[in-house]
N, C-alpha and C positions, 0 to 999 in steps of 0.2 A: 364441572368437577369441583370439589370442595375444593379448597386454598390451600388449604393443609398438604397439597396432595404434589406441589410446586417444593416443598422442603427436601423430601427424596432424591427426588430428580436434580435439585439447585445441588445439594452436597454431591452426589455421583460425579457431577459436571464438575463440581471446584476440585475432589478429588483425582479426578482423572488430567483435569489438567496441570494441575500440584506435582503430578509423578509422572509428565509426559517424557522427560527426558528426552531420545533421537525419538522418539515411537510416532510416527507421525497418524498414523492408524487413531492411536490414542487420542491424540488431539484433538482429531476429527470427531472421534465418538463422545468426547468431553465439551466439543462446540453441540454437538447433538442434544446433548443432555439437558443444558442450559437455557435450549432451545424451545423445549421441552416444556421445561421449568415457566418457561414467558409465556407459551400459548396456555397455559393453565390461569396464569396471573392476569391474562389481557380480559376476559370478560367480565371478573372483579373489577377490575380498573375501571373499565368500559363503564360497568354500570356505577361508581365513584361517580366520573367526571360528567354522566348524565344527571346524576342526583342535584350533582352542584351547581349548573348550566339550570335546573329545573328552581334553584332556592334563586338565581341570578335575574331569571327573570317571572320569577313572580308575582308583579305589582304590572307586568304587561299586559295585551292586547290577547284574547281567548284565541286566537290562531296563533301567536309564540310563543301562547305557555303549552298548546295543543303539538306542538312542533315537540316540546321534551317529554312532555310526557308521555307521545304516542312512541318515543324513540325508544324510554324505557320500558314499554307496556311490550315491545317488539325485539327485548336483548335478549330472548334465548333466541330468535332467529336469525339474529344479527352477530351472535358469536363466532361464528367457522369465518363469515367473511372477514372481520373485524380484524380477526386474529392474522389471516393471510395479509390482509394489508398492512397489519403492524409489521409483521416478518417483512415483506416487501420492501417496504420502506427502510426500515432498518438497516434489510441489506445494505441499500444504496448509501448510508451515512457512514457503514461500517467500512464499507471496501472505499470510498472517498477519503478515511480519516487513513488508509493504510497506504493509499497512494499518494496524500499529498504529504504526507510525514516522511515516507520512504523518498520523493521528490527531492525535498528538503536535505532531506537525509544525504541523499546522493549530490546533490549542489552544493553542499559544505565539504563534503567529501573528496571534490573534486580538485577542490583549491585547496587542496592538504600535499596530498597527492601527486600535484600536478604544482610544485611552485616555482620552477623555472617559468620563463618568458615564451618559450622560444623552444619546438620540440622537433628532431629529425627523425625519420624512420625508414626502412622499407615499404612502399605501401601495404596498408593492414593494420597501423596505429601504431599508437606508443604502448596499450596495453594488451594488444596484439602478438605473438611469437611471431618472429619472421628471419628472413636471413640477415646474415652480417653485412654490415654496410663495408664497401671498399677504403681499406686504410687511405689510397690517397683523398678520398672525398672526407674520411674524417681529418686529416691532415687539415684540410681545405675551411673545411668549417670552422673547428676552433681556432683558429689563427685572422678568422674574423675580427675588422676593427673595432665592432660595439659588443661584441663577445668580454662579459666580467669574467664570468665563472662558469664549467661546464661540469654537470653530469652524466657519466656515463653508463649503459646498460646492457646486458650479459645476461642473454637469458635464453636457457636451453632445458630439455627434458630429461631429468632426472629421477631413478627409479629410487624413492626415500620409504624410511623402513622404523617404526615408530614400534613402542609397548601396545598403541593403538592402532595399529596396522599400516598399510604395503599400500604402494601405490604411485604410477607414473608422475609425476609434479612438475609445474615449470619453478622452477631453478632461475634467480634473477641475481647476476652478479652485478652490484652497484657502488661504483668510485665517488661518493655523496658529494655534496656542497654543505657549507654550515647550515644554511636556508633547510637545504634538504633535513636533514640531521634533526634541528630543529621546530620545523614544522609537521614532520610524519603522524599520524593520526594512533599513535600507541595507545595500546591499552594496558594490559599488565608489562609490568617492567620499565612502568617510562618516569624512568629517573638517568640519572648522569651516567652508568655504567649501560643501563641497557641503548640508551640511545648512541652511545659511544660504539658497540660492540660491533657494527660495519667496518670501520677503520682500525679499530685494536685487533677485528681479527677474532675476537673471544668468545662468538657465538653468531646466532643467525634469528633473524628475525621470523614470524610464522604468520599467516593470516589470519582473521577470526575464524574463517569456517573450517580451516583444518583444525585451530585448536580447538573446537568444538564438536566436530567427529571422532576427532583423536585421543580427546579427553587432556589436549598438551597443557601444560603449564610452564612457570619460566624453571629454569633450570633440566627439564629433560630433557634427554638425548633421542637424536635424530643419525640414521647410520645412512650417507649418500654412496649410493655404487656409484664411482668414478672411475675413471678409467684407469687408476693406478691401485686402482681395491677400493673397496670400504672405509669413510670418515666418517666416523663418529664426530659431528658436535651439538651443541648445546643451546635450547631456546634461551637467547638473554632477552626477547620481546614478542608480545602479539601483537597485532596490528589490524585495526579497520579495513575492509575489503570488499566491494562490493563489484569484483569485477568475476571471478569464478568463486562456483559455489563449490567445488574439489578442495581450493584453496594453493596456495603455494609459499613458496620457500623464499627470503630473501637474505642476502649472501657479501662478503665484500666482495667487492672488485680481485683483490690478492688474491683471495681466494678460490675465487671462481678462477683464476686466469691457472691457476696452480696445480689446481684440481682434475676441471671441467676444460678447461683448453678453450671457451666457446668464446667469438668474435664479441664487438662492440655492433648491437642491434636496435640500437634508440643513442639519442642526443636529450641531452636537456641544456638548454642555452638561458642563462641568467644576464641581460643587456646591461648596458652603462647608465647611470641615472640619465636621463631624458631623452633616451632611445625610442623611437616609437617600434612596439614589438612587430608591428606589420608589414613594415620598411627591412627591419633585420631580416625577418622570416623570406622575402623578396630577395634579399642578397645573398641571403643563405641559400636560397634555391637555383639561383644562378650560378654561383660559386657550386654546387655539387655535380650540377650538371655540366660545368665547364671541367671538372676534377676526370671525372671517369663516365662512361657509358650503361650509368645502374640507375634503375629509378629509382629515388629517393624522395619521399612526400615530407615538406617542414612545412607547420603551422603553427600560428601562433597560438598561446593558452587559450585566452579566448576564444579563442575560434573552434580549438578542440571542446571547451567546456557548453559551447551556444549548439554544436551538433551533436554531442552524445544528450544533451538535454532535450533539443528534439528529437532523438531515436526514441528516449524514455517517453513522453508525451505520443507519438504513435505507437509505441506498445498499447500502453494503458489506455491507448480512444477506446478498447472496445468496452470500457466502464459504460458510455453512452448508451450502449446496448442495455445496459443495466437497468437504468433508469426506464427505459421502453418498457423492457418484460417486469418492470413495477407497475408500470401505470397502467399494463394490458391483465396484471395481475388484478387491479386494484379495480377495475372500471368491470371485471367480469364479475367478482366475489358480488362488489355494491348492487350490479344489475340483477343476479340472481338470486339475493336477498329480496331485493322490492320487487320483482316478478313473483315471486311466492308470497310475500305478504302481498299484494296486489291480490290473491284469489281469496285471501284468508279474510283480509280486512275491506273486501267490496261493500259490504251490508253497511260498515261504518261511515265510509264515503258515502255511500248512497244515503244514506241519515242526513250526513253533513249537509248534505245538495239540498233535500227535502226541509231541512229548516232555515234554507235562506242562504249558505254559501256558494258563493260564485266559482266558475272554473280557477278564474285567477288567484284567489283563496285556495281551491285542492292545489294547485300546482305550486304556488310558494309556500305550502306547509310540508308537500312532499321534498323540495329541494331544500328547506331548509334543515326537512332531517338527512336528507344527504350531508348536507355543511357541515351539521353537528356532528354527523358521523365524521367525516373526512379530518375537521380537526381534531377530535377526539385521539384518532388513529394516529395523526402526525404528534400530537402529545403523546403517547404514550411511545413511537416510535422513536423517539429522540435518547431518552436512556439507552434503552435496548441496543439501538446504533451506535452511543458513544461503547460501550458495551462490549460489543463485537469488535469494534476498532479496535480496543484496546485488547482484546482474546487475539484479534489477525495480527495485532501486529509484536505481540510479546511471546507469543505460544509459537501459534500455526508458521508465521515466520519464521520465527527463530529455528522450528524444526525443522523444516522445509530448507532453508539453504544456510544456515546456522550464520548468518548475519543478526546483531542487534542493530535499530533505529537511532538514530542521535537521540531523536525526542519525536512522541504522537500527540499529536497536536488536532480536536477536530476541528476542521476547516469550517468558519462559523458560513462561509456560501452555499456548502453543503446541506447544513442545519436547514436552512430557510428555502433551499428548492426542496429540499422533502416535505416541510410542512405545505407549499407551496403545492407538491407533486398529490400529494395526500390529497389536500380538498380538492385542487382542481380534478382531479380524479373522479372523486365522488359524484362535486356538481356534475361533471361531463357524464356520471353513469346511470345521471339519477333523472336525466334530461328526457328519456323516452318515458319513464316510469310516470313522470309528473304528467305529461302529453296523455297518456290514457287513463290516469286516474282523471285528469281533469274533464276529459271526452265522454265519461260512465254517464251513461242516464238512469237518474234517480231510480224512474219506478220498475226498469226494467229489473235490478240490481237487487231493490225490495223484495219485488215477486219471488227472484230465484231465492231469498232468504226465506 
């Protein structure tokens, strides 16, 4: 296709994801687009980086300059696979740049979040809904002797009622610590009044994804059915969330007890300088169990931050997958490329043989246009990838569970097993091709010409 034909499609893509707003349909049709746009651009490319591979080695050996110029004499039949391998490839750097950003993202997140030592619950977690813990066992806990400072959590389901719509929420009533207060991951509103507004009472905090479905911002009203009627109050803050994509509400202590009636259903335990948080977590667990007959699970930060990180890590293994159905992508395209130039270009090989080149000559001219191919495709697939990282993790993301990233970062390990994945691909697909070109008997190969 002419070049020109890449501008269309390029603007449709930028437009559509320019105006995706919730539309997740759109997004997708806007990564299509784009998509689009690249397989039109990769056989330009293609035949670029052959031109200049061909000026690189031209003062070489009549087999490696025979290596570029037969690769370019062979780019309209090397375009469809060319182009699959770039997409392939691509994929895999693109969804690598969105997982290990989102990673990242979520391990900073966590120690925002989570800045107590030392965490109680019912088992099911701390950012789990569960039941109330037995007053004598929270008795029991806070009057621990390496216990500084505790926060408390209140968190039940609430039917909340927005400009932007209705819908069941947990509801998190929290009696903060200055730590807490101070280190929460806000986003709009995080100045002195809004990070205040837990304790004064003067509004309530929102998650990112609610205020992003919701359309909230700071200052609008939220109406909570309570059991005493309907409270209206007022976002004085948004706040990073990467634990429901629904989103929820957080609330003070006063108020939730006020309002909502709901027990104390998480601990957050802040220890005394030189506490080991593992040792407290131990005596807190013995001390709960010695209180009352409920099971209560405390762990230490750590400990909660090293397991929700390997849950993340076996979500995301099946990226591995990915990288397979690249290489099983990459190694069919290359094979049935040179299976068809294999019937096309017999007579030339057969020339080759006839004037004195050896098998071992056909078979490192054919692998080396594999090479050339392979790296080719891992260059061109590197933009493309960073690319798409950046559309998954700013677009498709964001509409999808209406979290933003801290920061997309691409992982430069990923860069380098796709170029890696790219050629060795190639060579691996170019392995049988070379084996019967190099087998062809000259005259047999003539006659049929």
């Amino acid at each position: 296709m002419p070049l020109a034909w890449a501008l269309p499609a390029a603007a449709v893509g930028a437009l559509l994801l320019a105006t995706t707003g919730g539309r997740l349909a759109q997004a997708y049709l806007g990564l299509l687009a784009v998509l689009v746009a690249a397989v039109v651009v990769v056989p330009h490319a293609f035949a670029g980086l052959v031109a200049v591979a061909g000026c690189a080695v031209a003062r070489s050996g009549p087999f490696v300059r025979y290596v570029a110029r037969g690769t370019a004499a062979a780019k309209d039949h090397l375009a469809l696979p060319v182009a699959a391998m770039v997409l392939a490839v691509a994929t895999t750097i693109g969804i690598a740049t969105l997982v290990a950003s989102f990673r990242g993202s979520v391990a900073g997140w966590l120690g925002q979040v989570l800045p107590a030592d030392v965490y109680a619950s019912v088992p099911g977690g701390v950012e789990e809904r569960g039941a109330a813990i037995e007053p004598a066992i929270v008795a029991a806990l806070v009057t621990a002797p390496d216990v500084a400072a505790v926060t408390t959590y209140r968190r039940s389901t609430v039917r909340v009622r927005a400009a932007g719509g209705e819908d069941d929420l947990d509801v998190v009533g929290v009696q903060p610590t200055p730590a807490l207060v101070a280190g929460w991951p806000l986003l709009a509103g995080d100045d002195a009044n809004g990070r205040a507004a837990l304790a004064s009472g003067q509004g309530v905090w929102v998650s990112e994804p609610l205020a992003f479905r919701w359309r909230l911002a700071v200052g609008d009203r939220l109406t909570l059915a309570t059991g005493r009627g309907p409270v209206e109050v007022a976002v004085a803050a948004t706040y990073r969330d990467y634990s429901k994509e629904r989103g929820e509400v957080i609330t003070g202590d006063a108020f939730c007890r006020e309002h909502l009636g709901a027990g104390i259903t998480a601990l957050g335990f802040e220890v005394r300088p030189g506490a080991d948080p593992r040792a407290v977590a131990a005596e807190l667990q013995r001390r709960a169990a010695a209180a009352a007959p409920q099971a209560v699970q405390v762990q230490a930060q750590r400990d909660i931050r090293t397991t929700s990180l390997a849950i993340f890590d076996r979500t995301f293994a099946i990226t591995g997958v990915m990288r397979l159905l690249c290489l099983g992508v990459a190694c069919v395209g290359i094979y049935a490329a040179f299976g068809a130039l294999q019937l096309e270009r017999g007579r030339e090989v057969g020339l080759l043989r006839a004037l004195g080149a050896r098998p071992l000559h056909i078979g490192s001219v054919v692998l080396g246009q594999t090479a050339l191919l392979g790296a080719a495709t891992g260059v061109m697939a590197v933009p493309l990838g960073v690319l798409l990282g950046q559309l998954l993790a700013h677009v498709v993301n964001r509409v999808s569970f209406g979290w933003t990233l801290v920061a997309v970062e691409v992982p430069l390990l990923a860069v380098f097993e796709a170029l890696a994945l790219a050629l060795g691909a190639a060579l691996l697909a170019g392995v049988a091709p070379a084996w019967r070109f190099a087998r062809m008997r000259p005259v047999e190969v003539l006659r049929e010409a």
